[in-house]
C-alpha positions as CSV (number, residue, x, y, z in Angstrom):
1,X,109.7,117.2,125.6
2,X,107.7,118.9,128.4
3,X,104.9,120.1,126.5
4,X,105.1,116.6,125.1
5,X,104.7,114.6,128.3
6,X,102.0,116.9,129.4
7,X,99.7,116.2,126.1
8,X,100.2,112.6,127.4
9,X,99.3,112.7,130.7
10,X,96.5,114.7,129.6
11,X,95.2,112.4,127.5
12,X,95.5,109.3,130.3
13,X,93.7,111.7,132.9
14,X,90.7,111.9,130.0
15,X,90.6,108.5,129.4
16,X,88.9,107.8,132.4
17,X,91.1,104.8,133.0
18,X,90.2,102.8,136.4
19,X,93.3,101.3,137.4
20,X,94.4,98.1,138.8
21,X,96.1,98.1,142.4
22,X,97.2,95.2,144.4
23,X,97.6,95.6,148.4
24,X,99.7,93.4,150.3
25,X,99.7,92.9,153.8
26,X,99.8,90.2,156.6
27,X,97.2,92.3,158.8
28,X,93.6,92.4,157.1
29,X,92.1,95.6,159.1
30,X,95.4,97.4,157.8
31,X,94.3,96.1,154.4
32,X,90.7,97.5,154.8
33,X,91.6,101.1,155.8
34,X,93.8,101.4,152.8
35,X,91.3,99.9,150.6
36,X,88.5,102.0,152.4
37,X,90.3,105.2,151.3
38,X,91.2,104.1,147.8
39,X,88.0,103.6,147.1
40,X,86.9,107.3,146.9
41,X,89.2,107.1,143.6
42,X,87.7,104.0,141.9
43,X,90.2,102.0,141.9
44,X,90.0,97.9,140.9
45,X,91.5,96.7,144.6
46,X,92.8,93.6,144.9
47,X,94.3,92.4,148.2
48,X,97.0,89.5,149.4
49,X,97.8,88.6,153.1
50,X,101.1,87.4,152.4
51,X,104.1,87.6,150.0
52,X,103.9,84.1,148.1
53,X,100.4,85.3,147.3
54,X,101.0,88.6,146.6
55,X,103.7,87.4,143.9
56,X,101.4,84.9,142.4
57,X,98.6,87.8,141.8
58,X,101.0,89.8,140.1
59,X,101.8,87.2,137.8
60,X,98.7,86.2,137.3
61,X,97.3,89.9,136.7
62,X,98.5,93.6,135.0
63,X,98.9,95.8,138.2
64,X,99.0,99.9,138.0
65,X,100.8,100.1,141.2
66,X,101.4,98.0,144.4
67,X,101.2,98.9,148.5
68,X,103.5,96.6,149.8
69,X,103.8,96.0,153.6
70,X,107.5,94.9,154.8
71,X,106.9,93.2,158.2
72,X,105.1,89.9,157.1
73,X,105.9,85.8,157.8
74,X,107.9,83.7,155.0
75,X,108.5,86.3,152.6
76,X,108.8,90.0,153.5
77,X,108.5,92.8,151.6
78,X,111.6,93.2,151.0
79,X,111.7,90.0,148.8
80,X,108.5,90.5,147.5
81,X,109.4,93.6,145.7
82,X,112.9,92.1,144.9
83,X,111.1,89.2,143.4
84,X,109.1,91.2,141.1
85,X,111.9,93.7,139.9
86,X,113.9,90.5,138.4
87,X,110.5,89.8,136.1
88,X,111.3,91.5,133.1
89,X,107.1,91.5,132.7
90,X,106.2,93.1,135.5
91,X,109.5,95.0,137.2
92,X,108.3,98.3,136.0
93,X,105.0,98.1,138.2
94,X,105.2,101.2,140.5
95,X,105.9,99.9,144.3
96,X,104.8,102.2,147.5
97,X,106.0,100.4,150.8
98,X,103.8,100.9,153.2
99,X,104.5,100.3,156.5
100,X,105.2,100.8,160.4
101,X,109.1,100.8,159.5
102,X,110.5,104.5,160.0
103,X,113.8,104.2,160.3
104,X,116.5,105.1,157.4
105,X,118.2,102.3,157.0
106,X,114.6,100.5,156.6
107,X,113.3,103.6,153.7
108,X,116.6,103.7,151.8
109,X,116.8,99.6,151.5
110,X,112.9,100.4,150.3
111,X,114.1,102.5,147.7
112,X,117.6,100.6,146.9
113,X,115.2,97.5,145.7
114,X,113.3,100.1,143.1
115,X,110.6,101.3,145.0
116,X,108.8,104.8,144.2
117,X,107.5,105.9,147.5
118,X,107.1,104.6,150.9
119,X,104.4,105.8,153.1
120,X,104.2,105.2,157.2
121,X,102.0,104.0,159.4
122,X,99.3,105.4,160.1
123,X,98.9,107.4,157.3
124,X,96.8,109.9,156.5
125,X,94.3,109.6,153.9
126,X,95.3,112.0,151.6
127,X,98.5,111.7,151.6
128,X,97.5,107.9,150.4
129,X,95.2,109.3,147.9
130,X,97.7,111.6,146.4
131,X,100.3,109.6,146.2
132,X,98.8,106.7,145.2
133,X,96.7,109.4,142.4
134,X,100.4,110.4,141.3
135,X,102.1,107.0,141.2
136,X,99.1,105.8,138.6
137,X,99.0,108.1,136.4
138,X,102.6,108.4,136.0
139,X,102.9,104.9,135.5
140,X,100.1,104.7,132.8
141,X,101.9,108.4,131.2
142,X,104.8,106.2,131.0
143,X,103.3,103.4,129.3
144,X,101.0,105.5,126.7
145,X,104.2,107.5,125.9
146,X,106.1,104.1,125.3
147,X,103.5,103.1,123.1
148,X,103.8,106.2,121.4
149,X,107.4,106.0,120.5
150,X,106.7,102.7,119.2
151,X,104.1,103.1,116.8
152,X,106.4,106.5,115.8
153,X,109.4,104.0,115.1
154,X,107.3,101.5,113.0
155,X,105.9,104.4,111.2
156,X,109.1,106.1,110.7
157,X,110.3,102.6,109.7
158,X,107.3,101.8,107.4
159,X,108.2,105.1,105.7
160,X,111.8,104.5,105.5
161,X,111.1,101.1,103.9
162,X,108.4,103.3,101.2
163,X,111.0,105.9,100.5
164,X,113.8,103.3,99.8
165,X,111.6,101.4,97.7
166,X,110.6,104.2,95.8
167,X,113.6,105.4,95.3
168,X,115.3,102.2,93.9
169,X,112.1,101.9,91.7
170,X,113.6,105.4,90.4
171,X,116.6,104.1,90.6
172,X,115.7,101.1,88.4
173,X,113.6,103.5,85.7
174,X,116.7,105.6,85.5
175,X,119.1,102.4,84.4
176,X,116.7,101.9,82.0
177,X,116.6,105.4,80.2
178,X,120.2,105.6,80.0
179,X,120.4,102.5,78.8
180,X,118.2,102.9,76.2
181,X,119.5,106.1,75.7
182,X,122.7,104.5,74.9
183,X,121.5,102.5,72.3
184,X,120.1,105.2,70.8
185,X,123.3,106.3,69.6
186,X,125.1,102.8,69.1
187,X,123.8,100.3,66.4
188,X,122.1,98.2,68.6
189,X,117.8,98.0,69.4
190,X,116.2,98.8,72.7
191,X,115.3,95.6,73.0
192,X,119.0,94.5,73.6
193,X,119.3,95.5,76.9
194,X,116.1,94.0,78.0
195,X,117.3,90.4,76.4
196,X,120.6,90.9,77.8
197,X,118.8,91.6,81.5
198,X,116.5,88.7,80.9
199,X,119.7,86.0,80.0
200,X,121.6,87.3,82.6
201,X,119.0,87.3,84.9
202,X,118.0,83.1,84.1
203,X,122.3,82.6,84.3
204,X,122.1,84.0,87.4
205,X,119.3,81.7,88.6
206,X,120.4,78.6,87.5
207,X,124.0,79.5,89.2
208,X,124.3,77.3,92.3
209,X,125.9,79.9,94.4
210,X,123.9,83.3,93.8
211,X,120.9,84.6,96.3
212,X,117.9,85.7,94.9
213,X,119.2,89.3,95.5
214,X,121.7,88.8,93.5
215,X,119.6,87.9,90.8
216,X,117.4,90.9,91.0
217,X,120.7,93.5,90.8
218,X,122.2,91.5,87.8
219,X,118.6,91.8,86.1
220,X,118.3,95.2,86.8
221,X,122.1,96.1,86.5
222,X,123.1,94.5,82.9
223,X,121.3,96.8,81.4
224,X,123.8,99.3,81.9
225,X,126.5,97.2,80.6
226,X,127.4,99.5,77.2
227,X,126.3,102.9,79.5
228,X,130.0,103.9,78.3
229,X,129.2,104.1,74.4
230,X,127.4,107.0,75.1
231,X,131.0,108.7,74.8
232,X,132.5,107.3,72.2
233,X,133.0,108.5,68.2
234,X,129.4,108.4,66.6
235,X,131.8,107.0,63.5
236,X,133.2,104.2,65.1
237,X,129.8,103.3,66.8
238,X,128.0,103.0,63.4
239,X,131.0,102.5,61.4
240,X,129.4,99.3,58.8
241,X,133.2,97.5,58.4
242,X,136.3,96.6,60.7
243,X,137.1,98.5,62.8
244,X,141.1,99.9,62.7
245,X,143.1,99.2,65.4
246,X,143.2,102.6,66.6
247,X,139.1,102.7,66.1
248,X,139.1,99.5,68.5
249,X,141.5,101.3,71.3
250,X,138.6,104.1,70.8
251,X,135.9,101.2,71.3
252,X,137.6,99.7,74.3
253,X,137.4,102.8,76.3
254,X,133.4,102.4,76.9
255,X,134.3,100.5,79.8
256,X,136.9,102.7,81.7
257,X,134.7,105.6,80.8
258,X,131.4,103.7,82.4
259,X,133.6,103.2,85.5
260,X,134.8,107.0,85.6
261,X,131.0,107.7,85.8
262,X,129.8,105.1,88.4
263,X,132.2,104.3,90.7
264,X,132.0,106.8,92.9
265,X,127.9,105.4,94.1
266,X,127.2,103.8,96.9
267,X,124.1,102.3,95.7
268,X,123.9,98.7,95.3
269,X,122.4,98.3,91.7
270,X,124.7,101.0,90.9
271,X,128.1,99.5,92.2
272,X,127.0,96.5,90.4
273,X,126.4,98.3,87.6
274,X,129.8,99.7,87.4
275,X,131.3,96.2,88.1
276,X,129.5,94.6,84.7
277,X,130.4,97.8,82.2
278,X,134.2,97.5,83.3
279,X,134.0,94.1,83.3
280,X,132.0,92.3,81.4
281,X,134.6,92.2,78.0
282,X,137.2,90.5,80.3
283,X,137.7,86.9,79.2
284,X,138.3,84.0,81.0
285,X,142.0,83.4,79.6
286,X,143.4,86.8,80.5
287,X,142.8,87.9,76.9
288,X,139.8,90.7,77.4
289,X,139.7,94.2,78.6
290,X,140.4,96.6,79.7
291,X,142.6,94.9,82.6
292,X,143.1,91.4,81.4
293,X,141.7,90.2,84.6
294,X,141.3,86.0,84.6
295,X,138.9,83.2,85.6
296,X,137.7,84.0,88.7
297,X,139.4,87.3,89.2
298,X,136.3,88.3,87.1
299,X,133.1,89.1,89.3
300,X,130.4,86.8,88.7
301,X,128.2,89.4,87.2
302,X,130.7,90.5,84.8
303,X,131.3,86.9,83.3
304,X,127.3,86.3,83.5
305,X,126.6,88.8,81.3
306,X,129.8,88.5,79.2
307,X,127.7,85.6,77.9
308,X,124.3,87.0,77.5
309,X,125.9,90.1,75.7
310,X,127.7,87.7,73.0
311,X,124.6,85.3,72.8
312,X,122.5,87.9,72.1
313,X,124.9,90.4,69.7
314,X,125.1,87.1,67.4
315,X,122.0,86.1,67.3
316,X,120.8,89.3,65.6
317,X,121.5,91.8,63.1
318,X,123.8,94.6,63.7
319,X,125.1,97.0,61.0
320,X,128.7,95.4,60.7
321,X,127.5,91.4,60.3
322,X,124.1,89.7,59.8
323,X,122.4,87.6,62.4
324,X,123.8,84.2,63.7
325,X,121.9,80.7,64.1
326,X,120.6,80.1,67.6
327,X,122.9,76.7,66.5
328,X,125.9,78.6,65.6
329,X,125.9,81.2,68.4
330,X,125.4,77.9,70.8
331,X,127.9,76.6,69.1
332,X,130.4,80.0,69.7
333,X,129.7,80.3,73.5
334,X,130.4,76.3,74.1
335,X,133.4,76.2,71.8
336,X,135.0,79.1,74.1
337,X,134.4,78.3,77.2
338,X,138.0,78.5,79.0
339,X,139.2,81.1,76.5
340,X,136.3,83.5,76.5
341,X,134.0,82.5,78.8
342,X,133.7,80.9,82.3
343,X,133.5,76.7,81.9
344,X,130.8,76.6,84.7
345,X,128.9,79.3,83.4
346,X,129.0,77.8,80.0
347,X,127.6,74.5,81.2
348,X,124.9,75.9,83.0
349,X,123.8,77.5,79.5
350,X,124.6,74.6,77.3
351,X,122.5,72.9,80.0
352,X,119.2,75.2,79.5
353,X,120.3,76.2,76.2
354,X,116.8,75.8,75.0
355,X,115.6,78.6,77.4
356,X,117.8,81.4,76.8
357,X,117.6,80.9,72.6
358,X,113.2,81.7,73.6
359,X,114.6,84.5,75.3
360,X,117.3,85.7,72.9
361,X,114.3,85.9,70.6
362,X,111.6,87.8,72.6
């Protein structure tokens, strides 16, 4: 930290900067000899004779450090440099009393108030100089290395935002490869899980209570609905007839075995990934699985995509049964809606219906 703060103050000392000071005092020779000696450093001088004016300059104006005299009519210095510590804007301006005053109680209520230094009367010039030289470019070190630390935080922050959006980009990509992945070995086409995203998705949309972040993790989520087939019997994936009863208790267990895999993330599209595969063949009655959960002890994203999954599976081929109507599979989802599916949910599709058949057919 050091070596740091000396690469800083390095740079302000090469910067050349000419800095701003104010001097404040009620006596105007006193305010020449100090101004007369500052000069040698280049300074910007600016003077007030009294402490109304003095705080009005230093609102009006960015200061690198103030003399301030204490003995002065109407407001002292004292109050002055009170004043100016309460302003949030200015109360970090460095503050040298300067003054006649030489007693202890007077140079510890000086630096009580905030001041930095307090110098007596008469002074000597270079002690002036040098602390005034000091004061400055401590104050401007200060400043550059705020400055610093901010643009560090917006760049770490910038970076942090890149990183995390890369990584649910990955995140996204990877949903999508096992996804497909799993329909590689189930009956179904790749294009199933990207109709099944898209239906959700518009559900979703048109649902009067969901945020547009939800919408975006149920479009990238569903996709991962049947992630669990991906462990089940080849045999009873592809098997053409009925399935037994025992092949179905097989069948059943994509969804537990989805849950086994994600439940443990703590990434959002993830989570709500794990929430759709377990639940998503509930059914509104209490009659699904593989917990029997009812109405609305279903998440939302489970019972949205409980009716994109259906919609879509009946409207197309698969190697047990041949493709539905868009009329007769409109026909299913309405006709169940308080057994299988959520009423609400139902209405909002029998509502758009004419949307979702274009996208069951993309």
């Amino acid at each position: 930290m050091l070596v740091y703060f000396k690469i800083i103050l390095s740079k302000v000392i090469q910067m050349n900067i000419n800095y701003n000071i104010l001097v404040v005092d009620d006596v105007v020779d006193n305010i020449q000899v100090a101004m007369n000696v500052l000069k040698e450093d280049n300074y910007n001088l600016t003077f007030a004779l009294n402490g109304e004016e003095a705080l009005s300059l230093t609102n009006e104006n960015d200061y690198d450090l103030i003399l301030l005299d204490i003995m002065m009519p109407g407001l002292d210095g004292y109050d002055v440099c009170k004043l100016i510590k309460l302003n949030p804007e200015k109360k970090d301006i460095p503050i040298i009393f300067l003054t006649a005053k030489t007693d202890i109680e007077s140079i510890s209520k000086a630096f009580s108030l905030g001041a930095v230094d307090y110098i007596t009367k008469p002074f000597n010039p270079d002690e002036l100089l040098s602390r005034t030289r000091n004061h400055v470019e401590l104050y401007k070190s200060r400043q550059l290395l705020a400055q610093n630390n901010l643009s560090l935080k917006i760049k770490h922050k910038l970076e942090t935002a890149r990183l995390l959006t890369e990584l649910e980009k990955t995140q996204r990509e990877i949903i999508y490869i096992l996804a497909e992945l799993t329909e590689a070995v189930s009956d179904e086409t790749g294009q199933h899980i990207k109709r099944v995203a898209n239906i959700s998705r518009l559900l979703a949309h048109y649902h009067p209570t969901l945020s547009e972040e939800d919408v975006d993790i149920i479009y990238c989520a569903a996709p991962m609905h049947d992630i669990g087939k991906i462990a089940v019997n080849q045999d009873i994936l592809h098997k053409p007839s009925a399935l037994t009863y025992e092949e179905f208790e097989v069948m059943k267990t994509h969804t537990t075995l989805a849950h086994q895999v994600l439940k443990n993330s703590d990434r959002k599209i993830i989570k709500s990934a794990d929430i759709i595969a377990m639940q998503h063949h509930e059914k509104w009655d209490g009659s699904g699985y593989p917990n029997g959960l009812k109405g609305d002890d279903i998440h939302i994203y489970g019972r949205i995509v409980a009716i994109a999954d259906v919609f879509d599976a009946l409207t197309h081929k698969r190697v047990y049964k041949d493709s539905w109507t868009p009329a007769d599979a409109t026909a299913y989802i309405e006709k169940n809606a308080g057994t299988h599916f959520d009423p609400a949910l139902v209405q909002i599709f029998m509502d758009n219906v004419e949307e979702f058949i274009v996208l069951a057919h993309v």
